[in-house]
Every structure is written in structure tokens, then in C-alpha cells.
TITOR-823077 format. One line per field, with one value per residue: residue in one letter; x, y negated, z of N, C-alpha, C in turn. Coordinates in nm, 3 decimals, decimal comma. Example, Ala and Ser with C-alpha at 12.3 -4.5 7.8 and 13.67 -1.06 7.14 Angstrom:
residues 2
type	c(a; s)
n.c1	c(1,319; 1,285)
n.c2	c(0,569; 0,225)
n.c3	c(0,780; 0,708)
ca.c1	c(1,230; 1,367)
ca.c2	c(0,450; 0,106)
ca.c3	c(0,780; 0,714)
c.c1	c(1,320; 1,290)
c.c2	c(0,330; -0,003)
c.c3	c(0,780; 0,787)
//
This chain:
residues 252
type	c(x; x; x; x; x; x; x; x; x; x; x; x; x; x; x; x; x; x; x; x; x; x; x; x; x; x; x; x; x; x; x; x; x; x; x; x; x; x; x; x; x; x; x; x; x; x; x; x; x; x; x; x; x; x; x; x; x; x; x; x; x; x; x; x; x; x; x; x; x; x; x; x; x; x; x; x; x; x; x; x; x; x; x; x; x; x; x; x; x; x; x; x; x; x; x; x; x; x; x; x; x; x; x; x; x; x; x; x; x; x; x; x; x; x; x; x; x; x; x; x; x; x; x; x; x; x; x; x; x; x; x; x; x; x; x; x; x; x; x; x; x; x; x; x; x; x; x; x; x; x; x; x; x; x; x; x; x; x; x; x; x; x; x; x; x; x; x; x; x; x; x; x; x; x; x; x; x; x; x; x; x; x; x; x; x; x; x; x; x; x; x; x; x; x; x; x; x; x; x; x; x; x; x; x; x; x; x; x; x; x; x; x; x; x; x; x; x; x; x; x; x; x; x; x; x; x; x; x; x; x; x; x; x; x; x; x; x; x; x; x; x; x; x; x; x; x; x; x; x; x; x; x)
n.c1	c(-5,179; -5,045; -4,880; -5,069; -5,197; -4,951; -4,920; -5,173; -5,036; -4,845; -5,020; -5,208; -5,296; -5,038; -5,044; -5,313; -5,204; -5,028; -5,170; -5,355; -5,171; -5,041; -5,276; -5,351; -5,179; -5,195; -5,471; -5,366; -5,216; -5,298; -5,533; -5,489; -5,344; -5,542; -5,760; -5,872; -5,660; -5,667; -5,787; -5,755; -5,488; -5,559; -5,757; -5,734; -5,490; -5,550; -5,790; -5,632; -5,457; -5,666; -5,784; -5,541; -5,485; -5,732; -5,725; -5,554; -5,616; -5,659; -5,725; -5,788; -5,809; -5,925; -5,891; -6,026; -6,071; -6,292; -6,156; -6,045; -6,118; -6,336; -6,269; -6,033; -5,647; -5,377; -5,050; -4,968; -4,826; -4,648; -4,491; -4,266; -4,315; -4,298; -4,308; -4,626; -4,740; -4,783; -5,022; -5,182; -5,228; -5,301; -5,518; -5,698; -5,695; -5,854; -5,898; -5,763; -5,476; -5,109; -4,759; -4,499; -4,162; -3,906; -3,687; -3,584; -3,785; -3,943; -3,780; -3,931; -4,081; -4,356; -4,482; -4,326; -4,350; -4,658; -4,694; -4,538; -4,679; -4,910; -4,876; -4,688; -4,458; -4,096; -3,853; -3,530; -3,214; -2,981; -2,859; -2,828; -2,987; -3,142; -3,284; -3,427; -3,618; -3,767; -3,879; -4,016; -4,185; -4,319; -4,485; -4,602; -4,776; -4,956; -5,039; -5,241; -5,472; -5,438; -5,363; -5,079; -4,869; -4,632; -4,342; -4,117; -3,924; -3,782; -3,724; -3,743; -3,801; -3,555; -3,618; -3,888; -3,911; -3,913; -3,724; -3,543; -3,701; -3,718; -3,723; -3,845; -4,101; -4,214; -4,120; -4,256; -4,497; -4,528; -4,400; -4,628; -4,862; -4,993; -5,207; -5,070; -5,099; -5,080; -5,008; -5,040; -4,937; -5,006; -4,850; -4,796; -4,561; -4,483; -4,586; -4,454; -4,170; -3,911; -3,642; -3,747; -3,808; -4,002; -4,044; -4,225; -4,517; -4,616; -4,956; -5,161; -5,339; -5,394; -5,377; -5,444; -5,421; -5,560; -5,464; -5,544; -5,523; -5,234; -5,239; -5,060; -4,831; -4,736; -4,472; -4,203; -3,875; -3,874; -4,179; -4,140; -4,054; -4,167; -4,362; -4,255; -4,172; -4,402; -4,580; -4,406; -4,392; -4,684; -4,695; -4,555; -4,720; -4,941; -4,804; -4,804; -4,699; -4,485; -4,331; -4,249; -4,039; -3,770; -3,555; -3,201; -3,223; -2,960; -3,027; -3,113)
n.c2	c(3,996; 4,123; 3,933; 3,773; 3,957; 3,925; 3,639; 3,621; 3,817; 3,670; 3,460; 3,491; 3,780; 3,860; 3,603; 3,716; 3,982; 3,936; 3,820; 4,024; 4,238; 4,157; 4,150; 4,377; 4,501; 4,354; 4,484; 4,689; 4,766; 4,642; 4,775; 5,059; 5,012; 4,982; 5,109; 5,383; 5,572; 5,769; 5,678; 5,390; 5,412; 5,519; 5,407; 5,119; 5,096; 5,310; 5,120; 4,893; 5,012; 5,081; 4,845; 4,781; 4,876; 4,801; 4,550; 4,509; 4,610; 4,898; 5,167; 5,459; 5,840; 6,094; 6,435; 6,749; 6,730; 6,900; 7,127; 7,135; 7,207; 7,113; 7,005; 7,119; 7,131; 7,030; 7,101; 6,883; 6,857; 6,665; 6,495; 6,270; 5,975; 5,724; 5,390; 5,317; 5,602; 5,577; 5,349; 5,554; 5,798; 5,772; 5,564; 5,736; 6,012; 6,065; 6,191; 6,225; 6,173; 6,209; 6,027; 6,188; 6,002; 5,754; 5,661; 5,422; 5,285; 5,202; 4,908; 4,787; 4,449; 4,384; 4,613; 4,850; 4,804; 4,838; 5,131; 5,251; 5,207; 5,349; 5,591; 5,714; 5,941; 5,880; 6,014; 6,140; 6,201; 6,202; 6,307; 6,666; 6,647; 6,448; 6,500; 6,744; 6,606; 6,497; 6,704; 6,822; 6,623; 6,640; 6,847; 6,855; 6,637; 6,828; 7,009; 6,906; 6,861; 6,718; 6,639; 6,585; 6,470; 6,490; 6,438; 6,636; 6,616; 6,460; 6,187; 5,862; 5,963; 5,890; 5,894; 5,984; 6,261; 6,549; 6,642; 6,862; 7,045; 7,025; 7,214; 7,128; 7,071; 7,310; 7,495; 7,432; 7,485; 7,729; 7,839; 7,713; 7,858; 7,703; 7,626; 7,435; 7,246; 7,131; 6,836; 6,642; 6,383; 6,155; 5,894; 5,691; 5,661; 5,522; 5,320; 5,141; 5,206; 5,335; 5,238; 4,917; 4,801; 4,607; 4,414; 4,322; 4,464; 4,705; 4,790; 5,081; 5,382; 5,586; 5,909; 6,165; 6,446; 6,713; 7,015; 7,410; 7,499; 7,636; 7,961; 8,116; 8,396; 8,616; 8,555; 8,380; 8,392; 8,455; 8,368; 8,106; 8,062; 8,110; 7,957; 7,739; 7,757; 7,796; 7,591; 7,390; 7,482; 7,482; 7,169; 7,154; 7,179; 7,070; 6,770; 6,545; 6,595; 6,512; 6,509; 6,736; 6,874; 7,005; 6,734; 6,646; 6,482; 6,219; 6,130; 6,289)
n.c3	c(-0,729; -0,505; -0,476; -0,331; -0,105; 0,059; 0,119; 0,279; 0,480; 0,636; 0,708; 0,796; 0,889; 1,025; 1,319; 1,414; 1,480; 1,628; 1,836; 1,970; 2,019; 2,270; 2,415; 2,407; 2,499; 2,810; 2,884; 2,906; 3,086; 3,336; 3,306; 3,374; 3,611; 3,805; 3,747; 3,597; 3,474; 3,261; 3,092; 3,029; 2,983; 2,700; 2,502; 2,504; 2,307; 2,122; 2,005; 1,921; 1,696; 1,541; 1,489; 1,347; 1,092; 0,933; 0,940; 0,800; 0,549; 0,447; 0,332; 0,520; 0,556; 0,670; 0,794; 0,852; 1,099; 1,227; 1,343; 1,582; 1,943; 2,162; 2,496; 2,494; 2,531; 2,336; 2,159; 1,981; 1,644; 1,389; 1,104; 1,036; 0,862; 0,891; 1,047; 1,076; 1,095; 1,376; 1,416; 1,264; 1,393; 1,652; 1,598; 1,490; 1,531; 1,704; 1,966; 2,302; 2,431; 2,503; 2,414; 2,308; 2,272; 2,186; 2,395; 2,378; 2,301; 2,503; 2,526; 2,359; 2,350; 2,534; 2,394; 2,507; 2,797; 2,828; 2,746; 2,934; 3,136; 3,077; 3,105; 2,914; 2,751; 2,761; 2,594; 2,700; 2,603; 2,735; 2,941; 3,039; 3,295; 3,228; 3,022; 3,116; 3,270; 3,129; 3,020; 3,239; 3,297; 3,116; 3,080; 3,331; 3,223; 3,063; 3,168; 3,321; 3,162; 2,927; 2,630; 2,399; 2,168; 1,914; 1,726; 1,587; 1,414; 1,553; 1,455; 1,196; 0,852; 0,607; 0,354; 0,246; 0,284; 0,489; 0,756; 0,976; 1,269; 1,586; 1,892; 2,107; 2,166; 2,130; 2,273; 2,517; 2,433; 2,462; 2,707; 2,842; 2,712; 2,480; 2,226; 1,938; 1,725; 1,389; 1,201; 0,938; 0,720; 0,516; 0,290; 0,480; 0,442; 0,231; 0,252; 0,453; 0,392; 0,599; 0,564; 0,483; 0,711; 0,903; 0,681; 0,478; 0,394; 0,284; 0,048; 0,050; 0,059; 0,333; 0,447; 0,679; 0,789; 0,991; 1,065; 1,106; 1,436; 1,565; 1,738; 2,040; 1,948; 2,148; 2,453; 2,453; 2,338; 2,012; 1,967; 2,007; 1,799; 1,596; 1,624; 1,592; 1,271; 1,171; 1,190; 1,092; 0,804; 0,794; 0,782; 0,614; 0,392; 0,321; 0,291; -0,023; -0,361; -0,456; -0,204; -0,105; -0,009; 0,188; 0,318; 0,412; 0,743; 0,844; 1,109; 1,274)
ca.c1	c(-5,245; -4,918; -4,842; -5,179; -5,137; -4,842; -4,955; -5,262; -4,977; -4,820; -5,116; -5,382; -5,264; -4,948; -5,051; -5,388; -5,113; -4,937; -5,243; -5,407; -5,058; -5,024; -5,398; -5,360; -5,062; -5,242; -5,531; -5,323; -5,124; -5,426; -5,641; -5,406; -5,328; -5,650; -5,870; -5,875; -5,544; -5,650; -5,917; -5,668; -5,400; -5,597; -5,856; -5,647; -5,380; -5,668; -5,853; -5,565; -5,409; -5,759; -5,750; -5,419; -5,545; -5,844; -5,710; -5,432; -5,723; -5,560; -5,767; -5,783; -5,889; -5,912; -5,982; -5,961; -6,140; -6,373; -6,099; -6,046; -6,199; -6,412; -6,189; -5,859; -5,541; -5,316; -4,953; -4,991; -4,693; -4,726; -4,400; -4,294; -4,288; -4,319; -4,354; -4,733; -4,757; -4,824; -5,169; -5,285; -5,273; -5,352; -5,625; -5,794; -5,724; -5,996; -5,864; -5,698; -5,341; -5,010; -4,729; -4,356; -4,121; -3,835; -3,651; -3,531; -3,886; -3,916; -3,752; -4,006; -4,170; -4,488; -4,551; -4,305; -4,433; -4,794; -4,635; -4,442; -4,791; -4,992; -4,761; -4,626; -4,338; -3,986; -3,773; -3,424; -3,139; -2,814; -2,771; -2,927; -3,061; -3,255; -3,339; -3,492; -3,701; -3,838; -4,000; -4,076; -4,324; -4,470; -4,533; -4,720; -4,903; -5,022; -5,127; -5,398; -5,529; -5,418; -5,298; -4,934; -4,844; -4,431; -4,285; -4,024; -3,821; -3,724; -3,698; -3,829; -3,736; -3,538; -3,682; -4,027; -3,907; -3,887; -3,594; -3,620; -3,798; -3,673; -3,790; -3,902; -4,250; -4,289; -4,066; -4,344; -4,633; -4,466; -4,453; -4,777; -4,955; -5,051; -5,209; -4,976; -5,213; -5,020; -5,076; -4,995; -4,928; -4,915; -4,894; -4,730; -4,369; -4,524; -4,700; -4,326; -4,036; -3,771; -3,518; -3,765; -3,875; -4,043; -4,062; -4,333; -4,650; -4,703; -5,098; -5,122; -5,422; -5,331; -5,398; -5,445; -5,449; -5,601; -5,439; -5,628; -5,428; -5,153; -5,203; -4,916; -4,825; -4,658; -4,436; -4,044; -3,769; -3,990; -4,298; -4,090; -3,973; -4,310; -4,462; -4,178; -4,139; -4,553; -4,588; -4,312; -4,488; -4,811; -4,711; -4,475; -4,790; -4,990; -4,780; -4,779; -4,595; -4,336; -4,225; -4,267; -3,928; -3,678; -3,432; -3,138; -3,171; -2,904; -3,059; -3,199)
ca.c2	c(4,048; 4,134; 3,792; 3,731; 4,021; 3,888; 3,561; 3,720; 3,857; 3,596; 3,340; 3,575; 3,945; 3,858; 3,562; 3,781; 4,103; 3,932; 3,786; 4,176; 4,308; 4,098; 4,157; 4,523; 4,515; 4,320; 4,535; 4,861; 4,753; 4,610; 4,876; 5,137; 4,985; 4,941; 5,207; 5,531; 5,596; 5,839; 5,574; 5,243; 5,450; 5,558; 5,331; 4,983; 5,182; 5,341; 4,964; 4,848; 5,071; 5,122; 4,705; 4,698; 4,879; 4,771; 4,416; 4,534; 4,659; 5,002; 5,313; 5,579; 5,965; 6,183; 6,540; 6,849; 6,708; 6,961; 7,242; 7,075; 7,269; 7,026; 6,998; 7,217; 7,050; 7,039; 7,017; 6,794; 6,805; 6,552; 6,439; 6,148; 5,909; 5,566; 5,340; 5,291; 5,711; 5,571; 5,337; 5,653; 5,913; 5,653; 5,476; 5,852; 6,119; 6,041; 6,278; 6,149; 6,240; 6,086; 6,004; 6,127; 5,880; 5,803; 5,624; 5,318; 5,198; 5,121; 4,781; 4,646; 4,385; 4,426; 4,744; 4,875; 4,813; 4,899; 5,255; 5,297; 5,204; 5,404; 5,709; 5,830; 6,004; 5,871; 6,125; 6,071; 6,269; 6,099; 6,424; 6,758; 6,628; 6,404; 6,581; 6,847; 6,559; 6,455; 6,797; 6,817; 6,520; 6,652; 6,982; 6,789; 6,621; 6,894; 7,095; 6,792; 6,899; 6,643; 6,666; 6,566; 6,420; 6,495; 6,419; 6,757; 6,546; 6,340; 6,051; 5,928; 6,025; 5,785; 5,928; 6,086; 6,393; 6,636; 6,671; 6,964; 7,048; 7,035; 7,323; 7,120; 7,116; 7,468; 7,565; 7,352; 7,549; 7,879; 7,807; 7,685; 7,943; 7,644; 7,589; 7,392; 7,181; 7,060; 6,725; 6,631; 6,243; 6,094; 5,746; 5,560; 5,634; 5,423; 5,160; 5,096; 5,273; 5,302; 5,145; 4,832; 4,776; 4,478; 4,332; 4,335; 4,588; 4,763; 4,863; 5,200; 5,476; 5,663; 6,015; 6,251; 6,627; 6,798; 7,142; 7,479; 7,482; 7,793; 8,016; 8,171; 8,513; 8,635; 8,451; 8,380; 8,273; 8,507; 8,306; 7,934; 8,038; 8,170; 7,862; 7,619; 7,814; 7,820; 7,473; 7,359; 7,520; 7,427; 7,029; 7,068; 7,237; 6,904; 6,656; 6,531; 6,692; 6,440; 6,507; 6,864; 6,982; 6,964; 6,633; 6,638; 6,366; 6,247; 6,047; 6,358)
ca.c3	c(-0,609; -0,436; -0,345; -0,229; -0,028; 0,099; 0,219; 0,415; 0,597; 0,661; 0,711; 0,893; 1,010; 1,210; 1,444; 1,459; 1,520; 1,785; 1,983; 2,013; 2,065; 2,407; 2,493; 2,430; 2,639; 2,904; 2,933; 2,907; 3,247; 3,427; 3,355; 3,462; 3,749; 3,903; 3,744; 3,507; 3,359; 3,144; 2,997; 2,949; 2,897; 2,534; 2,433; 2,409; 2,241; 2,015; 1,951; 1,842; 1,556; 1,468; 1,412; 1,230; 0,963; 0,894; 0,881; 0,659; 0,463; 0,445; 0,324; 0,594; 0,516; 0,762; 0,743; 0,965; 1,315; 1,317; 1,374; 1,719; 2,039; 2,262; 2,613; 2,443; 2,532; 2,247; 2,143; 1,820; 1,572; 1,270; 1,089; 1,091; 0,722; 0,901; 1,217; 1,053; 1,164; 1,533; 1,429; 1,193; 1,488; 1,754; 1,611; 1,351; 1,537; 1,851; 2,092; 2,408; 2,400; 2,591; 2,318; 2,339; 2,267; 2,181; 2,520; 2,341; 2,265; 2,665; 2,599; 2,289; 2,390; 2,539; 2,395; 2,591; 2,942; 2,812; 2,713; 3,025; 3,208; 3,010; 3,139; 2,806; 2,803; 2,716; 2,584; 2,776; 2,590; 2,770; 3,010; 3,073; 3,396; 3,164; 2,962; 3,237; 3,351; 3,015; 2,977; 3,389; 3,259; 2,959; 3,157; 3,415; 3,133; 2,972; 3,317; 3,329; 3,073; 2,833; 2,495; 2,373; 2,061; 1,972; 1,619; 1,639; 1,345; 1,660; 1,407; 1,083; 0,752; 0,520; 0,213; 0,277; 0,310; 0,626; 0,822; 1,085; 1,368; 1,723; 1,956; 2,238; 2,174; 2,110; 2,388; 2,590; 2,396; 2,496; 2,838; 2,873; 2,666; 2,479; 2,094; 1,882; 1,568; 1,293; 1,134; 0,757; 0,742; 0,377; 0,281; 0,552; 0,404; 0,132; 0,314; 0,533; 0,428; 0,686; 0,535; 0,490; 0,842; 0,944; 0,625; 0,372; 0,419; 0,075; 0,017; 0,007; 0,133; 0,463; 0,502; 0,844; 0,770; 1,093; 1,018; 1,214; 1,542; 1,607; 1,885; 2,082; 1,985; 2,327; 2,508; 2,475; 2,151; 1,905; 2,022; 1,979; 1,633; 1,569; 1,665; 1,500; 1,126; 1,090; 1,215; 0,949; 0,670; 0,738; 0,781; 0,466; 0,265; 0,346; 0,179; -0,179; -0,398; -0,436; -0,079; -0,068; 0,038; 0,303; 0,291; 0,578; 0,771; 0,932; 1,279; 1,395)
c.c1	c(-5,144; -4,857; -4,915; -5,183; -5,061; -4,852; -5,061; -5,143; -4,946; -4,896; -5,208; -5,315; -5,129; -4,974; -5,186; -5,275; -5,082; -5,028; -5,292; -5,296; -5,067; -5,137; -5,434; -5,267; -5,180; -5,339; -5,500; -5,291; -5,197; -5,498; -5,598; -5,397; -5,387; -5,777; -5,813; -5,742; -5,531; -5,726; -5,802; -5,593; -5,413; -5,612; -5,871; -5,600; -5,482; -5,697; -5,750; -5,467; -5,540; -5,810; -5,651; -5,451; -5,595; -5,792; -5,592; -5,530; -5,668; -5,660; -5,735; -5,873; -5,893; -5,997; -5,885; -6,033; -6,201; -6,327; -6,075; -6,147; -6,214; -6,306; -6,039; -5,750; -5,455; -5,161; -4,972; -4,833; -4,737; -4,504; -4,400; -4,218; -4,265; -4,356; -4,562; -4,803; -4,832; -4,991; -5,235; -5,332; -5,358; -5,489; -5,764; -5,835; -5,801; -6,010; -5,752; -5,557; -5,203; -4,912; -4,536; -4,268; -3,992; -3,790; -3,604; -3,660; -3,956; -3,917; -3,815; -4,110; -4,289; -4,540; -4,473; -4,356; -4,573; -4,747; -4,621; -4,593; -4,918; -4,946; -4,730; -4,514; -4,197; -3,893; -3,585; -3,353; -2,990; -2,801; -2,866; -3,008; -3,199; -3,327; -3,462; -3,619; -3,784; -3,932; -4,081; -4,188; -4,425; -4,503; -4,650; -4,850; -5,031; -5,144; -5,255; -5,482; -5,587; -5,344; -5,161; -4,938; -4,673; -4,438; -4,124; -3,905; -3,723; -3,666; -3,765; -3,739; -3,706; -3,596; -3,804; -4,038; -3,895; -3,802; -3,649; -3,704; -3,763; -3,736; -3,852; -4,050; -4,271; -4,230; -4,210; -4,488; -4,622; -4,519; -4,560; -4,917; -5,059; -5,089; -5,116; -5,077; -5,103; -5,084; -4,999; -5,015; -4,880; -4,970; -4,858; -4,578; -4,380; -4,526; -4,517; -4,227; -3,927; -3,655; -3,561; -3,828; -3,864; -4,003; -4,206; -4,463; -4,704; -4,858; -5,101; -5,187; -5,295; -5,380; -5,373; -5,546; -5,490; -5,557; -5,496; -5,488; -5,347; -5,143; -5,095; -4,964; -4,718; -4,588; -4,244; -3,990; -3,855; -4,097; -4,280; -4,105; -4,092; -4,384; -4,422; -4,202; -4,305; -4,539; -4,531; -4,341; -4,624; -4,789; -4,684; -4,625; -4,893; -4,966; -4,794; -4,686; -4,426; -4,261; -4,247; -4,179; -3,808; -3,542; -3,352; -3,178; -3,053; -2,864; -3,056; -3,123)
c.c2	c(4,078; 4,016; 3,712; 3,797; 3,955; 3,748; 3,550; 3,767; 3,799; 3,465; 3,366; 3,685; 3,908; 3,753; 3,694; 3,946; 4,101; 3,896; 3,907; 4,224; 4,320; 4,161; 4,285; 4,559; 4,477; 4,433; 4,688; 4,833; 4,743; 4,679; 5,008; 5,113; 4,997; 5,049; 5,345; 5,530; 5,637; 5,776; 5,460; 5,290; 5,496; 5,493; 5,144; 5,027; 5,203; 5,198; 4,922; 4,867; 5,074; 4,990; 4,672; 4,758; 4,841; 4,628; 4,375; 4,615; 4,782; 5,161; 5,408; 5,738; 6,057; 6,381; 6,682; 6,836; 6,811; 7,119; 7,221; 7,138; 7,176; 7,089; 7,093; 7,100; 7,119; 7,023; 6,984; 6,754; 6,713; 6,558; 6,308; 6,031; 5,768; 5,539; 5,312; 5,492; 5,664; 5,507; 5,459; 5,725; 5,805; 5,618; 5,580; 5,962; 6,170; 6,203; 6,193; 6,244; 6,117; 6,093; 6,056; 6,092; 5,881; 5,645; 5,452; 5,190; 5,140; 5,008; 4,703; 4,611; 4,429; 4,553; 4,885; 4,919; 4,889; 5,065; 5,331; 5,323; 5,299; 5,609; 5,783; 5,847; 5,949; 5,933; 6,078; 6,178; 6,200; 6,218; 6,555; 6,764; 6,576; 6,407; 6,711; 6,742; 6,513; 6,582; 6,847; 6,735; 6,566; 6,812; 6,999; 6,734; 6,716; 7,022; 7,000; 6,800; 6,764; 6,661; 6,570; 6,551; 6,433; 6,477; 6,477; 6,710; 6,476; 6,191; 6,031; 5,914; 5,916; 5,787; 5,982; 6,221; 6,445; 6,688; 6,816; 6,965; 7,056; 7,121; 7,266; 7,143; 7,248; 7,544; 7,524; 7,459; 7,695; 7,898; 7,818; 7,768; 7,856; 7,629; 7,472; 7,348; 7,110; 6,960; 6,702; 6,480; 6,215; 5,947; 5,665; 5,558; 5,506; 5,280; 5,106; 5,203; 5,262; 5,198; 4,989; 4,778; 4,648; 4,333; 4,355; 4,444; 4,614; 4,823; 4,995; 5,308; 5,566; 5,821; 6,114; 6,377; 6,718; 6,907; 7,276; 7,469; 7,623; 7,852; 8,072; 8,329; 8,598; 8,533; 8,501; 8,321; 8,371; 8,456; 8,149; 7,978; 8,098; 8,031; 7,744; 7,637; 7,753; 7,671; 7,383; 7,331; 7,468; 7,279; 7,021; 7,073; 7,134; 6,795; 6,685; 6,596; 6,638; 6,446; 6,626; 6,907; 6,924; 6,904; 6,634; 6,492; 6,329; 6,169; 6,164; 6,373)
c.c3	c(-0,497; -0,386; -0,241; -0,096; 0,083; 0,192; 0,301; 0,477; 0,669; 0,758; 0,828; 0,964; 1,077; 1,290; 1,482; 1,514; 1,674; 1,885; 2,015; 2,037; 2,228; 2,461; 2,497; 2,545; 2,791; 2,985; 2,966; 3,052; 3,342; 3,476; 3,411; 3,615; 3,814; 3,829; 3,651; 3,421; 3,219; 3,057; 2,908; 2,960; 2,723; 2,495; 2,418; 2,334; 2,052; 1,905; 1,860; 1,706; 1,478; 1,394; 1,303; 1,125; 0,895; 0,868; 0,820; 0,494; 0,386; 0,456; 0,421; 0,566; 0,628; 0,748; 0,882; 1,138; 1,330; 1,321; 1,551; 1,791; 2,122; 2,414; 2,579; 2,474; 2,431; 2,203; 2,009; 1,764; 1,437; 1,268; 1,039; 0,967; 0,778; 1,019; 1,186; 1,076; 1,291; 1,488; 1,364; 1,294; 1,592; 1,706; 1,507; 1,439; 1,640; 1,917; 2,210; 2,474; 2,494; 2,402; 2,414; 2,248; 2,266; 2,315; 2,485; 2,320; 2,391; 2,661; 2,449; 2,362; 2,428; 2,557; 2,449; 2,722; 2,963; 2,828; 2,880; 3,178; 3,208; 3,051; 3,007; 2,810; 2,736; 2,691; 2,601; 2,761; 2,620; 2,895; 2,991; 3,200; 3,358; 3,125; 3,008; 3,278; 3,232; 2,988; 3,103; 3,319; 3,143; 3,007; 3,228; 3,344; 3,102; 3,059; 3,326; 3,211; 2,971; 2,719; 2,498; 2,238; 2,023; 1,760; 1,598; 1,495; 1,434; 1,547; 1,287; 0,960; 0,658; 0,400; 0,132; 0,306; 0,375; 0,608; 0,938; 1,152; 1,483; 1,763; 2,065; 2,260; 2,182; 2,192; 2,525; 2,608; 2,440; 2,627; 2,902; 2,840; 2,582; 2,292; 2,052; 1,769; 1,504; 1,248; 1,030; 0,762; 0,572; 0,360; 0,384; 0,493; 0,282; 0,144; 0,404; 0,545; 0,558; 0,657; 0,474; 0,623; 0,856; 0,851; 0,553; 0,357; 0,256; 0,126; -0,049; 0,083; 0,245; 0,478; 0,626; 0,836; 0,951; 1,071; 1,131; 1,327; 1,518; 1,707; 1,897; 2,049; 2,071; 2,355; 2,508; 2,355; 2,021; 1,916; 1,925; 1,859; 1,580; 1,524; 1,528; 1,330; 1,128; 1,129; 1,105; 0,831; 0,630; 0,739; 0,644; 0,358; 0,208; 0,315; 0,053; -0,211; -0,415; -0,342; -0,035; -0,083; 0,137; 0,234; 0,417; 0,584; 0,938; 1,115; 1,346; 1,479)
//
């Protein structure tokens, strides 16, 4: 079954990959351009993780949506097992959210430009000017009362296991006076380890833990570390048990 697998990949899901790639691209840029941002900036994006699954024939679970407050803008932490993380949230967690990013993913193909069109945020650590302007944008975001998506590992984990947590988000959520929702991600470290990228797609159910959101209690570095520690806990409490404990890693 594993080789059959294997040549369905080959045979069927990547030219079908790469022609929706382009045509997601296309319509992300287009429709930006010329109408609702906040529309074809989502709902190509959406379509199309919510395709690669399904025609990777790839169990999805989802649980937790109905902790979510109708019009709440959100900062959404999730850690981060696999590049197959982006279709789970993207194409499960049907809220309309920007994505930040890490600055390098700018120059893939296609989904690049779409990205850059789509206004999600590129996180640009090469000065503190840059850096200043990377959270200037996700400030602005979040004033529009749009949700934010951040992966506070700032990378993903070679081994399934969670690496830290960066403070930016929750310096963000501080700020803003803003809820903070944890997400629990199991089963993509499976489905595309890191250290096999862009070879072989193992079969392997997806899970997407909705966790209750965290309000702010006051505002300042007892607030962040408030925000960060519980956030932490509740993602780690959400994986399997096999990856239930903190591994360094050393991208972050």
C-alpha cells in the first residue's frame, strides 16, 4: 500500500499540486488587487490546503471551534511539527486570519508573491529597525480587527518536540489587550518530518486542538509571561504523549 501510495503521488497529486498552486497564486494577486483583500487574501489560501489534503487522502479532526467568539480577533499560537502545519490551520481552522512568516518564504515560487499580496506579514530579523516594522504591521493587522496566526517556536521542530516560545506574540497580545488561543497540532511531524522535506508524504491522521483562548491579566512583562508560560502548557498538554516534553532546538 505504501508504494501505491507513493505512485498516486507521483502520477496524480503533484501535477494536480502544481496546477492549483499557480491558480491559487493567480487568483490570490488578482483578487487582491482589484477587490476585497480581506476575502482573496483567505479563501484561495483556505481552498487550497483544504484540497491538499483531501487529495492526499489525509484524515483531519478538528476540535475546539466552538470556543471561538463570533467577530473576536485573535492571536493564534500553534507549534509548529511540519510544513503540512500551514494546510491544517489554513484550510480547518475557518477563521480569517493573516499569517506571520518567516521572511525567507517571500522568494518561493508563486506562493511567495501570493503571500506578499495577500498582506501577510514577513517577519524581518536582520536589524532592530526591522524588526520594529515587522510588529508596526502585525499591530496594524490586528487593529482591523483581524486575527494573526504566529508559530512563537519561530521554526519547526526536528524531532516533534517543542522548542520555546518567542515573546513576540504575547508582547503584541499585551499591547493590544488582546486574547491569545492556543492550538495543539499532532500528526503533521509524522506526515513530513523536517529532516525529510519534499520527499515522500507518509499517511498519517491530522489533528487541530482549538484550545479555550487566554485573556490578558493586566498589562506589562507579568502579563507577557503570563500569557507565554500558560500558552506553552496548554499547547504542550495537547500533544501525544510521545512528544510531550521540551526538545532544544537549535534554528530557533
Amino acid at each position: 500500500m505504501k508504494y501505491l501510495y507513493r505512485l498516486y503521488q507521483v502520477l496524480v497529486f503533484l501535477p494536480i499540486f502544481l496546477v492549483i498552486t499557480v491558480l491559487t497564486a493567480m487568483f490570490t494577486v488578482v483578487g487582491c488587487f482589484i477587490g476585497n483583500g480581506h476575502f482573496w487574501g483567505y479563501y484561495p489560501g483556505k481552498v487550497w490546503s483544504w484540497l491538499i489534503l483531501r487529495l492526499l487522502f489525509l484524515p483531519v479532526k478538528v476540535e475546539g471551534r466552538e470556543l471561538l467568539e463570533k467577530g473576536q480577533s485573535y492571536i493564534f499560537v500553534a507549534n509548529h511539527q511540519g510544513m503540512f502545519d500551514i494546510f491544517l490551520i489554513y484550510g480547518y481552522l475557518d477563521r480569517n486570519f493573516k499569517w506571520m512568516m518567516k521572511k525567507s518564504l517571500r522568494n518561493v515560487p508563486f506562493i511567495g508573491i501570493a503571500c506578499q499580496a495577500a498582506h501577510h506579514i514577513f517577519v524581518d530579523r536582520s536589524s532592530k529597525s526591522a524588526i520594529r516594522r515587522t510588529y508596526d504591521e502585525a499591530r496594524d493587522t490586528l487593529r482591523d480587527e483581524m486575527s494573526l496566526v504566529v508559530f512563537p517556536e519561530g521554526a519547526r521542530t526536528f524531532t516533534g518536540h517543542m522548542g520555546l516560545f518567542r515573546r513576540g506574540a504575547f508582547s503584541l497580545a499585551d499591547e493590544l489587550q488582546l486574547p491569545v488561543c492556543p492550538l495543539t497540532i499532532n500528526g503533521s511531524f509524522l506526515v513530513m518530518p523536517r529532516t525529510r522535506d519534499y520527499r515522500w508524504i507518509n499517511w498519517h491522521p491530522l489533528t487541530l486542538t482549538i484550545h479555550k483562548p487566554i485573556m490578558p491579566q493586566g498589562q506589562g512583562r507579568d502579563n507577557i509571561d503570563y500569557l507565554k508560560e500558560e500558552s506553552y502548557r496548554t499547547v504542550m498538554s495537547g500533544l501525544t504523549k510521545e512528544f510531550q516534553d521540551y526538545t532544544e532546538n537549535l534554528d530557533q
